[in-house]
KOLGU-815948 format. One record per residue (C-alpha): x, y, z; residue in three letters. Coordinates in steps of 0.2 Angstrom, whole numbers, padded with zeros to 4 digits, always signed. Layout:
// KOLGU-815948
XYZala/...
// end
This chain:
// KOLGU-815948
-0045-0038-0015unk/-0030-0045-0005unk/-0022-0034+0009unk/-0004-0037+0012unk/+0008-0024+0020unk/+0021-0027+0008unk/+0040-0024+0007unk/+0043-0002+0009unk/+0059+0003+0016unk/+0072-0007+0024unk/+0091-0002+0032unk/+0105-0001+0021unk/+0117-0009+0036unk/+0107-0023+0036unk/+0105-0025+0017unk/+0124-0024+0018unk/+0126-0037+0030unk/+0116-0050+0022unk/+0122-0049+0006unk/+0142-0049+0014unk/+0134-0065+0021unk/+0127-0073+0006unk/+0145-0069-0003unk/+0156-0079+0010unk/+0144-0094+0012unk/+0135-0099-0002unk/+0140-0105-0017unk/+0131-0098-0030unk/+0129-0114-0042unk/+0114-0126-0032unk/+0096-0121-0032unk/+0099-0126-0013unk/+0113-0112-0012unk/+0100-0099-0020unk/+0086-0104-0009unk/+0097-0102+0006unk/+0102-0083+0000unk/+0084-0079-0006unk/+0083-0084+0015unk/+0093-0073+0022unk/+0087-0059+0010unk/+0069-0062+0019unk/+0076-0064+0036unk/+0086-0045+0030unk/+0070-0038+0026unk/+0058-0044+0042unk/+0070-0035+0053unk/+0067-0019+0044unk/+0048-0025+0044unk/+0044-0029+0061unk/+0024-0027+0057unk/+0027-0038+0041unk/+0033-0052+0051unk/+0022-0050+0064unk/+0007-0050+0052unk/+0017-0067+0047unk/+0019-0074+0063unk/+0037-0080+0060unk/+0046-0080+0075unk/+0061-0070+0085unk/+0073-0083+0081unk/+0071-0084+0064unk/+0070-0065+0061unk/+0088-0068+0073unk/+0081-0053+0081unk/+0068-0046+0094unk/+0054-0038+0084unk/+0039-0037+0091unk/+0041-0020+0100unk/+0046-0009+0087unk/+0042+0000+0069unk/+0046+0002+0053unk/+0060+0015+0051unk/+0047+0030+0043unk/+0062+0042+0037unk/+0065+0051+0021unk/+0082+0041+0022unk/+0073+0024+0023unk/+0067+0027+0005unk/+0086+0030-0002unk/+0091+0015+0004unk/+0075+0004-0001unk/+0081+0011-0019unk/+0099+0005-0015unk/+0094-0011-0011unk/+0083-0014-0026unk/+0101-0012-0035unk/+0108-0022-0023unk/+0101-0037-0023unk/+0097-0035-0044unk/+0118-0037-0044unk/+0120-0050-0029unk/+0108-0061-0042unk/+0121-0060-0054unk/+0130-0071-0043unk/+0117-0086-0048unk/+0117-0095-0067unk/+0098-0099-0071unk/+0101-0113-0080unk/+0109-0123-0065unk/+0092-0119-0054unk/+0078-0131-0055unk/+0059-0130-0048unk/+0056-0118-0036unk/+0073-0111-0034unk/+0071-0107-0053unk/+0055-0098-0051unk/+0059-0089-0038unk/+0074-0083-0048unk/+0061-0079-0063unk/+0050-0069-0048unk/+0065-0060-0042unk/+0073-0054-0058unk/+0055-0048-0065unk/+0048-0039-0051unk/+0065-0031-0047unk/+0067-0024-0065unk/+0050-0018-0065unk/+0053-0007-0046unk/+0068+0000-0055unk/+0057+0008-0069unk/+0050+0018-0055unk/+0066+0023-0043unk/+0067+0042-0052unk/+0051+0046-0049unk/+0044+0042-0031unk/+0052+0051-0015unk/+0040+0044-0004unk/+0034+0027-0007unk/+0045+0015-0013unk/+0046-0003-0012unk/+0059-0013-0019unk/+0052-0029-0022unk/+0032-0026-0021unk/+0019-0017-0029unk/+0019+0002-0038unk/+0008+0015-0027unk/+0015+0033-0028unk/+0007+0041-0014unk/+0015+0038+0005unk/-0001+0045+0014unk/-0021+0043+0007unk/-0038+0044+0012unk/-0033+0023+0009unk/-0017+0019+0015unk/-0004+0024+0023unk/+0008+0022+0041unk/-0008+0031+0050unk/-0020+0017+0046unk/-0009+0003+0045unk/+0000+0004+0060unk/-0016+0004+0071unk/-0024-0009+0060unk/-0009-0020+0064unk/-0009-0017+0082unk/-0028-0019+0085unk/-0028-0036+0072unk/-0012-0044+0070unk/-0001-0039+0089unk/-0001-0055+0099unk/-0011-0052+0116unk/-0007-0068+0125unk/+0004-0062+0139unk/+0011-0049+0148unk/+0025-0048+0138unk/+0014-0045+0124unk/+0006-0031+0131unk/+0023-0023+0138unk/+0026-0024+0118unk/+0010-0017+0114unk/+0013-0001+0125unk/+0030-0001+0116unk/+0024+0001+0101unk/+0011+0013+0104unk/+0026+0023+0109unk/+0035+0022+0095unk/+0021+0029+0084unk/+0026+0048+0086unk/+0041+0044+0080unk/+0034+0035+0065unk/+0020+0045+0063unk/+0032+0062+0062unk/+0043+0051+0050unk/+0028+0051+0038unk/+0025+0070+0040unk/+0040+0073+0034unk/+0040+0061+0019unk/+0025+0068+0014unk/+0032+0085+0015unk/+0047+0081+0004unk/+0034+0073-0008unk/+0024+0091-0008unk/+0041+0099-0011unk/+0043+0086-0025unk/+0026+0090-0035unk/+0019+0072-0029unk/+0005+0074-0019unk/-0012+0066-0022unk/-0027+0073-0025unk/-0034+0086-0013unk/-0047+0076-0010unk/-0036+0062-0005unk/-0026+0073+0007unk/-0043+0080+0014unk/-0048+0061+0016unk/-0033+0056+0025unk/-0037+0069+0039unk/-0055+0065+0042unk/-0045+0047+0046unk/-0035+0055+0057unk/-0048+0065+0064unk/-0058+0048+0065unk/-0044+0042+0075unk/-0041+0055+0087unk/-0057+0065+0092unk/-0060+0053+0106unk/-0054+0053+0122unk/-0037+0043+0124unk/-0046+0028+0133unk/-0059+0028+0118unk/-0048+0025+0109unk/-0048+0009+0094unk/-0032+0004+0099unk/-0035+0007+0120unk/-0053-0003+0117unk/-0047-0017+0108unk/-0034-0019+0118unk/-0045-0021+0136unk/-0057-0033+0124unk/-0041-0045+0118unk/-0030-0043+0133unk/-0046-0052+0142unk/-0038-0069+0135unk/-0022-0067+0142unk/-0018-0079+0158unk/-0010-0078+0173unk/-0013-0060+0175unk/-0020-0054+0192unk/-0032-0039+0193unk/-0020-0025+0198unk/-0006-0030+0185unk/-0022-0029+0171unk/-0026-0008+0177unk/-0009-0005+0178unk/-0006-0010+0160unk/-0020-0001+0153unk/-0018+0014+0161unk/-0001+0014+0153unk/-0009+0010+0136unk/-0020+0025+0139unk/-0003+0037+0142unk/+0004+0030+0127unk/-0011+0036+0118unk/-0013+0052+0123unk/+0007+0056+0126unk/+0014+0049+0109unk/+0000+0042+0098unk/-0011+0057+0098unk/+0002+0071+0097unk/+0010+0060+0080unk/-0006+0062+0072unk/-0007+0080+0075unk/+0009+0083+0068unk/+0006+0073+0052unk/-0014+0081+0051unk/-0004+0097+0051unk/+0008+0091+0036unk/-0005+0085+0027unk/-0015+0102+0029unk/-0001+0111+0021unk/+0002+0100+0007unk/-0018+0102+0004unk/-0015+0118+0001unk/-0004+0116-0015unk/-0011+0100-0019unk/-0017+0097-0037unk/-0038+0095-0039unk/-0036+0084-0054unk/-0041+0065-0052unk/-0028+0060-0063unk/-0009+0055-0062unk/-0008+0065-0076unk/-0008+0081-0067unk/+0009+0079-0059unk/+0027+0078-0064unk/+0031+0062-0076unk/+0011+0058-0071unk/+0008+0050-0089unk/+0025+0041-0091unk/+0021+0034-0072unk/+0005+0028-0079unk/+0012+0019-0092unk/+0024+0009-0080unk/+0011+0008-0069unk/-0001+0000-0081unk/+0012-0013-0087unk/+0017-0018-0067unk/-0002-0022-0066unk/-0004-0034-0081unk/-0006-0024-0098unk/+0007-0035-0107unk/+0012-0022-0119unk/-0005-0016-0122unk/-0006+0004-0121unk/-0019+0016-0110unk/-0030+0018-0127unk/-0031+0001-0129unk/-0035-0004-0110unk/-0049+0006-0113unk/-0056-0001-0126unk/-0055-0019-0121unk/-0065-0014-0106unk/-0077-0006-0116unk/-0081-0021-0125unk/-0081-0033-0110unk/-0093-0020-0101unk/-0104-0021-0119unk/-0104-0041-0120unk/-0109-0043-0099unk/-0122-0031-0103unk/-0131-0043-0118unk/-0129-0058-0101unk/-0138-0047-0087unk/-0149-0041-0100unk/-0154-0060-0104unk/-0155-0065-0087unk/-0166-0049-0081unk/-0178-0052-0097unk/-0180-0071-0090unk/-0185-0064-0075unk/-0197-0054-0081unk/-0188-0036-0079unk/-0192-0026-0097unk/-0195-0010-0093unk/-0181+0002-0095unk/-0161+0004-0099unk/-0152-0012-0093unk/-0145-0004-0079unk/-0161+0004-0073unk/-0169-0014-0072unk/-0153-0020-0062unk/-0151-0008-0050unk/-0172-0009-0047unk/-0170-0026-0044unk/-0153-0022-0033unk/-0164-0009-0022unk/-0177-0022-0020unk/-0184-0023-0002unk/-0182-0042-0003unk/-0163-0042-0008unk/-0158-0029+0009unk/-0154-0033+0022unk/-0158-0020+0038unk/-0145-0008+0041unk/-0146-0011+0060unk/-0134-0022+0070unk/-0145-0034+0068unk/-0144-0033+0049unk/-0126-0033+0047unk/-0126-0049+0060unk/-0139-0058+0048unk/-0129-0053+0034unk/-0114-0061+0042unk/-0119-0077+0046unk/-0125-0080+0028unk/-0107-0076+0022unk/-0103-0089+0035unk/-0113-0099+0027unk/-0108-0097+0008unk/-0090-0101+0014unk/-0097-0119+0021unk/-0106-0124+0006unk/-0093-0120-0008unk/-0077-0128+0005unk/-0085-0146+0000unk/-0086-0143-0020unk/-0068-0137-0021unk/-0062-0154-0025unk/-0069-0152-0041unk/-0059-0139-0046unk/-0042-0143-0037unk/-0032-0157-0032unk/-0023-0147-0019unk/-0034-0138-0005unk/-0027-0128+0008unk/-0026-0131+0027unk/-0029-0114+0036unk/-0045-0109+0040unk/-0054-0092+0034unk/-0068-0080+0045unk/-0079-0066+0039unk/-0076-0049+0048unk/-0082-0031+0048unk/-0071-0019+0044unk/-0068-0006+0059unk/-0081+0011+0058unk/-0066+0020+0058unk/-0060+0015+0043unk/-0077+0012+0034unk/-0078+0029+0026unk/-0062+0025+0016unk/-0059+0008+0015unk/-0065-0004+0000unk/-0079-0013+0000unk/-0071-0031+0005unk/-0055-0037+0005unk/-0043-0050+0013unk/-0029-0052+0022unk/-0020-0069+0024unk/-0017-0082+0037unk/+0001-0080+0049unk/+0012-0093+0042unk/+0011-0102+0060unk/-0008-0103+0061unk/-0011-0093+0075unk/-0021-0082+0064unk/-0032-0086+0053unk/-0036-0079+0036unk/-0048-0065+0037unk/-0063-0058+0024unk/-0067-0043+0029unk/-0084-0032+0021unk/-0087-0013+0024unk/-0103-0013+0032unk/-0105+0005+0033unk/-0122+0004+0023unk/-0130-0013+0021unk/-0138-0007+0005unk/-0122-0007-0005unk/-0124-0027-0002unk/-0140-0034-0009unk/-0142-0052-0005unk/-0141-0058-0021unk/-0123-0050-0022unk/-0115-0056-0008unk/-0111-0075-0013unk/-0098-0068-0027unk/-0090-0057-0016unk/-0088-0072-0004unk/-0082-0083-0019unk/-0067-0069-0023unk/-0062-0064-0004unk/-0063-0084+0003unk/-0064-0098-0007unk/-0062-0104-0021unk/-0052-0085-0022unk/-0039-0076-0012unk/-0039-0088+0004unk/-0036-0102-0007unk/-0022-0096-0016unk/-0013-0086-0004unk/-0016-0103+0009unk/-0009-0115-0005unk/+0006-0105-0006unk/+0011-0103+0009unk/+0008-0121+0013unk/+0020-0126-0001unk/+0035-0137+0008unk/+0052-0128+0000unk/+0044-0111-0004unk/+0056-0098+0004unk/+0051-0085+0015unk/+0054-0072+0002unk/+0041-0078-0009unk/+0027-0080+0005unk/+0032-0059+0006unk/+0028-0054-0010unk/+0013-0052-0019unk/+0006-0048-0037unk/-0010-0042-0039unk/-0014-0046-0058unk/-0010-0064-0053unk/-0020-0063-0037unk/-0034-0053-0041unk/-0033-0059-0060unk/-0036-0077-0049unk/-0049-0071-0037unk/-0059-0063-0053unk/-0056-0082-0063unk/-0060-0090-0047unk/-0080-0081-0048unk/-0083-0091-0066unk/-0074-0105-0057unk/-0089-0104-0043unk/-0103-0105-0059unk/-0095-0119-0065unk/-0096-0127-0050unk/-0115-0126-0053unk/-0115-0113-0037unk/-0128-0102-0046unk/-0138-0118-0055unk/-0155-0113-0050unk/-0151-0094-0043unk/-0150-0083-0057unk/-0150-0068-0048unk/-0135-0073-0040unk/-0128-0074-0058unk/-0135-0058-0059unk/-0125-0053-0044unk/-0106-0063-0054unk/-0110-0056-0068unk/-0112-0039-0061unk/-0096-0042-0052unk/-0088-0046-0067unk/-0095-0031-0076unk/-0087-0018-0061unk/-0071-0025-0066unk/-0073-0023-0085unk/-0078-0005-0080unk/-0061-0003-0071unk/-0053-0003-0086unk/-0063+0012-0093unk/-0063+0023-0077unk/-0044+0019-0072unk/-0039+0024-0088unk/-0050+0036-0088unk/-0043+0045-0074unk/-0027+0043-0078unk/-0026+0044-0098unk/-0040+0054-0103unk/-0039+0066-0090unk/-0059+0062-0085unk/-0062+0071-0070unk/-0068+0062-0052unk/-0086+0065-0055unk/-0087+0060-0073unk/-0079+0043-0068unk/-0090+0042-0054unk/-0105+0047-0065unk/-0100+0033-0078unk/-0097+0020-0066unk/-0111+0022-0059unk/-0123+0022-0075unk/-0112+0010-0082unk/-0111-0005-0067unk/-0126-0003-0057unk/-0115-0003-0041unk/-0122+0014-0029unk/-0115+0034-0030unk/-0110+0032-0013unk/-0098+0011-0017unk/-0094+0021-0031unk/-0088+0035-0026unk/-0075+0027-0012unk/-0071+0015-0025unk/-0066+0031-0039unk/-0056+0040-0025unk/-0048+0024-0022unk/-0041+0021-0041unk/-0037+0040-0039unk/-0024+0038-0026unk/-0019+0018-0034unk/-0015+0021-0054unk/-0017+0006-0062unk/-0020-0007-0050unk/-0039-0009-0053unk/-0035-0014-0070unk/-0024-0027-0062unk/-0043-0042-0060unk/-0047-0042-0077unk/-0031-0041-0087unk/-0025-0056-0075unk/-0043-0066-0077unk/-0042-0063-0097unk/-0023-0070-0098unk/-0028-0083-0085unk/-0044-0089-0098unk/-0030-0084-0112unk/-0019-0097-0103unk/-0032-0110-0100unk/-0036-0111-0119unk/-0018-0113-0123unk/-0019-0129-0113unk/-0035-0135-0119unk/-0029-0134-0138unk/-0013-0141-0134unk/-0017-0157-0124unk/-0035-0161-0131unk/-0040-0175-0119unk/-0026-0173-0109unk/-0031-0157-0104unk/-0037-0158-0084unk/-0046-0142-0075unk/-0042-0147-0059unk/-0025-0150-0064unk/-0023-0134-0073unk/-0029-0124-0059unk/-0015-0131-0048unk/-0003-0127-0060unk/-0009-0108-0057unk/-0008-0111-0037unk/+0006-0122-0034unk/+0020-0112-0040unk/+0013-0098-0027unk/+0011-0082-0034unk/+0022-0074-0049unk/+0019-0061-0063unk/+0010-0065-0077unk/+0027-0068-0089unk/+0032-0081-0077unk/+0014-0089-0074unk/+0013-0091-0093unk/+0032-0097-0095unk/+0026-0110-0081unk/+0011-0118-0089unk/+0021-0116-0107unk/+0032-0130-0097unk/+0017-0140-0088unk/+0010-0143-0107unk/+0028-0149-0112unk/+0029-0160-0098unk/+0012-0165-0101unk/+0014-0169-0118unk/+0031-0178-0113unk/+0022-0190-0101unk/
// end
């Protein structure tokens, strides 16, 4: 799962001013012009984003504005003009004629014009959330996501720390969270007013985070302790300055930070009230027809709910029939096929010690897996990216929450690395065996690799580096597992195939539970119960992984419709070159556009294969 704190609300004066400035000084006929306005629409956006494009690492003077001590505008007003600017900027590309456009300025016309008609579907029905060129999630505040986790997640990983001007911008931005933190309250109180709240059980998630977050003292605190850990770095600081700083970091923490939370735990305990207890979009206002958006946004291609659900019945059926092989090869016969895999998953010789100790060992073999696949990746790709990727624990904060491992990309100036980050809250949910195909999605050949080789690409504009489509990115990073096998990683370890294929068989069962939830009206503990029986994968993974679907209609669909049309797509080439037909040439085509929705990959490779066939 890839990470990305994409494009939310922005300032309807700066949208204004950007395009008044495309309008006097470009001329709308060059793919140099376009690229130039797709510019300054990037440059529009990261001032209304200053976490954004810190997480980028771009700098004051491109943004053309000071950014690193302030946040987001968190209002109720944001939202009508993020909406505005979706219909802004949908007009201003009326300004550009396609045809005239050539390579990357064409597809980045072809991105733009899909993703901003498919945000537009969802304009009437979300008060809260709303982004204007990203990703559908209904909900502004869950036990998952939301400006209470992410602003502290992006102050304690992605805030620079290097000098005392850094920290002086820290402490501004810990004092800015009341103000953004009381901004979400009231979204999220107009969103209860509105009929669209999440579940209860999402609500009541997303105050134990809070409680989490506050029920230590203010120098306890994540954001005070990780501070005094990274501040250690920075030079040329003496002693006293170092006290006096963090003492002010500690005030900012107890005079603005914690009071914020407490007025938002407070909002959130009076929508809970009125919240519904279904699982499902369904329940709420337009719930179904924002399923069905939601479903096409993550990949369906046309298909309907009923028959999502069906294709991942019979993908969960045919994955089955392989474990079952596999587990019969190794001598396991006794019992359903899911009652041998999760014997052989709760072996004693697949766990590793839930102590510190554990979850270190556990971390350096990740370290490990990432070493051995970087040197096979020639044989699946011609180009390989530059930046580098670690493994990290996710905080214990945010363990009871979050997913079991996602990751989030490198800064576009290499200052930060890209980062694969596990939840480690209970070493069981990792058997050993389990761990190379996670590491084979979250790193390499999966999400590092394609999010690097984007950004790395010479004239890819900004805009494109800050968008992000998950059934192309997790439809890859599923692809990129089989991609792993064929590299022979699992030759002579078939318990690690054991371990893709059940990796492969939890997102087959996506289909069935998200659909579930959200179409046949199952309720959370009958998803829970059949994803379980169904996947092997433990009541408690399961259970943070069903509330998560819950809160996130149709985006867990969004890895195995992108890995079937990306097979789909692969066998379309095959047929239609024959001998010509390269893999790793292929799988740059995928990578080398950077990422797109699915309509646009497949018009891409439609034009690879003509050229191909031209040459």
């Amino acid at each position: 799962m890839f990470k990305r704190s994409l494009l939310s609300t922005c300032g309807a004066l700066l949208f204004a001013a950007g395009c008044a400035e495309v309008q006097t000084q470009n001329t709308p006929s060059t793919s140099e012009a376009f690229l130039e306005f797709t510019e300054q629409q990037a440059k529009v956006i990261l001032q209304e984003q200053p976490l954004f494009a810190t997480s980028l690492g771009v700098s004051e003077e491109y943004v053309g504005k000071k950014f690193g001590d302030i946040l987001a505008d968190h209002s109720v007003a944001s939202i009508d003009r993020a909406k505005q600017y979706n219909t802004d900027l949908t007009q201003q590309l009326t300004q550009f004629d396609r045809a005239k456009l050539e390579g990357t300025a064409a597809t980045t016309y072809d991105v733009l014009t899909t993703t901003l008609a498919m945000a537009d579907k969802f304009k009437p029905y979300l008060y809260g959330t709303y982004s204007p060129l990203g990703i559908f999630s209904p909900y502004t505040v869950t036990q998952l996501s939301g400006p209470h986790i992410e602003i502290a997640r992006s102050l304690q990983t992605e805030h620079p720390l290097e000098t005392a001007q850094d920290a002086e911008d820290y402490i501004s931005r810990l004092n800015a969270m009341n103000k953004a933190l009381t901004g979400t309250a009231a979204i999220v109180e107009l969103e209860a007013e509105k009929g669209l709240t999440p579940p209860r059980f999402a609500i009541e998630g997303a105050i134990n985070v809070i409680d989490g977050m506050t029920n230590v003292p203010a120098n306890e605190h994540p954001l005070s302790v990780s501070f005094s850990k990274r501040f250690e770095a920075a030079k040329d600081i003496d002693a006293k300055t170092r006290t006096e700083i963090q003492e002010r970091v500690v005030q900012a923490i107890e005079e603005q930070v914690y009071p914020g939370y407490a007025a938002l735990k407070t909002t959130l305990e009076q929508a809970a009230d009125k919240a519904q207890t279904d699982a499902g979009i369904w329940a709420i206002d337009h719930g179904k027809h924002l399923y069905e958006l939601a479903l096409q946004n993550y990949g369906a291609a046309g298909k309907t709910a009923e028959e999502v659900h069906q294709l991942g019945l019979s993908e969960v059926a045919r994955i089955h029939q392989e474990m079952d092989a596999i587990l019969k090869s190794q001598g396991h016969i006794s019992g359903s096929i899911m009652e041998r895999y999760i014997a052989v998953s709760e072996d004693e010789k697949f766990i590793y010690p839930n102590t510190d100790a554990g979850r270190q060992t556990l971390l350096d073999d990740l370290n490990k897996q990432m070493a051995e696949v970087e040197v096979l990746l020639p044989e699946i790709l011609v180009t390989l990216p530059k930046a580098p990727v670690e493994v990290r624990r996710i905080a214990e904060y945010e363990q009871d929450s979050a997913p079991g491992g996602y990751y989030t990309g490198p800064s576009l100036d290499g200052s930060r690395p890209g980062i694969y980050w596990i939840n480690l809250k209970d070493t069981a949910d990792w058997p050993s065996f389990s761990l190379p195909t996670l590491t084979y999605h979250e790193a390499s050949p999966g999400h590092h690799l394609q999010v690097t080789i984007a950004q790395e690409i010479s004239d890819m504009p900004m805009l494109r580096n800050m968008l992000w489509f998950s059934q192309y990115g997790e439809g890859w990073a599923l692809y990129a597992e089989s991609l792993a096998k064929e590299l022979g990683l699992y030759k002579d370890d078939p318990y690690g195939d054991l371990g893709r294929l059940q990796s492969e068989l939890f997102r087959a069962g996506r289909l069935v539970v998200d659909t579930g939830l959200h179409y046949k009206q199952w309720s959370r503990e009958q998803a829970i119960d059949w994803m379980h029986s169904n996947t092997g994968e433990s009541v408690a993974a399961v259970t943070r992984e069903i509330e998560r679907y819950s809160v996130w209609p149709g985006q867990a669909t969004s890895y195995k419709l992108g890995q079937i049309r990306i097979f789909e797509l692969r066998a379309m080439a095959k047929d239609a070159l024959g001998k010509q037909f390269d893999l790793r040439e292929f799988n740059d085509q995928l990578l080398i556009k950077g990422a797109v929705p699915l309509p646009v990959l497949e018009a891409n490779i439609k034009r690879w294969i003509q050229d191909k066939k031209a040459s």
